[in-house]
C-alpha positions as CSV (number, residue, x, y, z in Angstrom):
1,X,0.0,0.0,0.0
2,X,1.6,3.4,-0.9
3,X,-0.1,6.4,0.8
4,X,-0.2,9.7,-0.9
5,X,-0.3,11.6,2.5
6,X,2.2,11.2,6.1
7,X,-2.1,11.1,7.6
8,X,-2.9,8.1,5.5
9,X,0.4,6.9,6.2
10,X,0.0,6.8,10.3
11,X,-3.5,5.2,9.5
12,X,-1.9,2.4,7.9
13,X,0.6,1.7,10.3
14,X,0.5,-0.5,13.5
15,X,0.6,1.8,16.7
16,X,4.2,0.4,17.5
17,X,7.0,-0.8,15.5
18,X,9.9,0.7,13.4
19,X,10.2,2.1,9.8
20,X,12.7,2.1,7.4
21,X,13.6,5.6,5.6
22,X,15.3,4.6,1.8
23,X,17.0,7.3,0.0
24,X,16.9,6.3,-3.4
25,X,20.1,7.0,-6.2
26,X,21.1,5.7,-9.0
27,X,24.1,3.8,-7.9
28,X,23.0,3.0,-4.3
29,X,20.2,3.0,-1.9
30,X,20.7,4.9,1.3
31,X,19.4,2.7,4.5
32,X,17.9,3.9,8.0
33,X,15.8,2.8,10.3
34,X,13.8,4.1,13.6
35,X,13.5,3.0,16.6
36,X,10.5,0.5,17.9
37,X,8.6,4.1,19.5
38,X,9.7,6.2,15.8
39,X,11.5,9.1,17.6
40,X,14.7,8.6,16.3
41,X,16.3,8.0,12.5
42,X,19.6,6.0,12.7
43,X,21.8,5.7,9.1
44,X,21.9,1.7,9.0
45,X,24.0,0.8,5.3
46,X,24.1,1.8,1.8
47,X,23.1,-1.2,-0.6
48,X,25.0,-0.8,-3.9
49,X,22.9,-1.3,-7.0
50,X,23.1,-4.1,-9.1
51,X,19.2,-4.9,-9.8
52,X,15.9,-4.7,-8.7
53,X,15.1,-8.2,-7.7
54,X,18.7,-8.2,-5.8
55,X,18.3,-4.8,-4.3
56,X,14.6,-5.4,-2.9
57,X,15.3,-8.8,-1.8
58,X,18.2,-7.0,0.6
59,X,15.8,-4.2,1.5
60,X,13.2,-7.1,2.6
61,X,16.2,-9.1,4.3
62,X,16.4,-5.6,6.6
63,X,12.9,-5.4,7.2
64,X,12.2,-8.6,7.8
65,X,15.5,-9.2,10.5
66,X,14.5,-5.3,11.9
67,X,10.6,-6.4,12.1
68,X,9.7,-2.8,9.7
69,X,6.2,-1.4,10.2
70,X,6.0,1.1,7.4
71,X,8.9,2.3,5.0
72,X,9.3,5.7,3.8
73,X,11.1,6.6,0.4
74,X,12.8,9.8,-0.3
75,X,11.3,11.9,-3.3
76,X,13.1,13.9,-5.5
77,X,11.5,16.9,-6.1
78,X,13.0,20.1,-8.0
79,X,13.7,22.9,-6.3
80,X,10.0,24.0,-7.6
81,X,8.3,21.5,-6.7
82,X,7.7,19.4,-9.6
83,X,8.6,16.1,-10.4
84,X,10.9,15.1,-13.0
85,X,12.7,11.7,-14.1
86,X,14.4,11.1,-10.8
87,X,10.7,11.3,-8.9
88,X,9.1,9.2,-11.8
89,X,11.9,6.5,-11.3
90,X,11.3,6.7,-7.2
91,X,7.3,6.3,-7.8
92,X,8.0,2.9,-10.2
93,X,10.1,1.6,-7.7
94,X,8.0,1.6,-4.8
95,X,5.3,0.2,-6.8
96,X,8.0,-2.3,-7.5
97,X,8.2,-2.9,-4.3
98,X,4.8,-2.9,-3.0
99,X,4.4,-6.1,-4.8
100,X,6.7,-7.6,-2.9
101,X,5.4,-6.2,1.1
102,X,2.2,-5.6,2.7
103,X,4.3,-3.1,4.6
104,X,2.6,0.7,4.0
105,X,4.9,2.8,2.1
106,X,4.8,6.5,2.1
107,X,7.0,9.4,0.4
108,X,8.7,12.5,1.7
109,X,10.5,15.4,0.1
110,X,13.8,14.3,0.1
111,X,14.9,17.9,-1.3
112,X,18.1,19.1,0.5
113,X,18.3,15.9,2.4
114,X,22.0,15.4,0.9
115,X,22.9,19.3,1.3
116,X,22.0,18.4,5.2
117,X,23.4,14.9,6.0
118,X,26.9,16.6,4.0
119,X,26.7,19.4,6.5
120,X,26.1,17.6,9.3
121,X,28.9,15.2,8.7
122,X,31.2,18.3,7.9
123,X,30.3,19.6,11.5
124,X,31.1,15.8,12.9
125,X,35.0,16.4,11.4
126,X,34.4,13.2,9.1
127,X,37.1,12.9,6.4
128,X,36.3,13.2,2.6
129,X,36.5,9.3,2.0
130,X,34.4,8.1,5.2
131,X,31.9,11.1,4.0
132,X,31.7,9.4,0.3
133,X,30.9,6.0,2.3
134,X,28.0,7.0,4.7
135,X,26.2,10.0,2.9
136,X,23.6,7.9,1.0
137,X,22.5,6.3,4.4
138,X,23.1,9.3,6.4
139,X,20.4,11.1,3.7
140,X,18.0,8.4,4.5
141,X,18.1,8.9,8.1
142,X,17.4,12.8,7.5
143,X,14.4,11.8,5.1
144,X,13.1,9.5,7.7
145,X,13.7,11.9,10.7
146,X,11.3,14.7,8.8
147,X,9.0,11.7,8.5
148,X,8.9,10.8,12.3
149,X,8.7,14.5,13.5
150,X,5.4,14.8,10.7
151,X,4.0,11.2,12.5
152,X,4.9,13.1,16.3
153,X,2.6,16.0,15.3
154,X,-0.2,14.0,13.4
155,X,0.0,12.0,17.1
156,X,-0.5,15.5,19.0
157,X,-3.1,17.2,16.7
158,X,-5.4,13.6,16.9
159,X,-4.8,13.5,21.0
160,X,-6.0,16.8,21.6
């Protein structure tokens, strides 16, 4: 099930449990997942891309060990706000994936997710190599973060 809105999205999902943020490229998928209560985003790996049968069997071999609730996918919009190739090829593969999990799925602007993963690893002190080796997953975990913080305030608005 992919949900068009972060409100369907908490619908679908079990009350407890943890998601799985992807950040989607063209040479590797950035990985993160939650915790079990979905406060916090941790970068978990970055899959390298061979294809897609091989790349969602090791997505489903995460969510399966990690017991994943719901899994969020980064969009790529422009700067604008329209889609272009990129967002086209993130929608086909989640529909791709769907097939493959009764999991809900659900989007989230993924713009300037990169720009802020790259800064917050320049604050960290990492080196230019070890940045090159965790910024796809580190991307994910900022795309699943703005994910949680939406589901927090969906929580608050239905509680009061």
């Amino acid at each position: 099930m992919i949900c068009d809105a972060a409100e369907e999205f908490a619908a679908a999902l079990p009350r407890a449990g943890a998601l799985m943020g992807l950040d989607l490229g063209t040479h590797t998928i950035g990985v993160a997942v939650s915790d079990g209560l979905r406060s916090v985003a941790t970068p978990l790996e970055t899959v390298k891309r061979r294809k897609f049968t091989l790349d969602a069997a090791r997505l489903m071999e995460i969510a399966e060990g990690r017991q994943i609730a719901g899994i969020v996918l980064g969009l790529p919009r422009n700067m604008d706000g329209s889609e272009g190739p990129r967002a086209q090829s993130s929608r086909a593969f989640a529909r791709n994936l769907a097939r493959l999990t009764d999991r809900p799925m659900a989007f989230w602007d993924e713009r300037l997710s990169t720009v802020a993963a790259e800064r917050a690893l320049l604050e960290a002190d990492t080196s230019r190599r070890r940045r090159a080796e965790v910024i796809d997953h580190v991307a994910a975990a900022v795309i699943l973060q703005g994910l949680l913080d939406r589901l927090r305030h969906i929580r608050l608005e239905t509680e009061a």
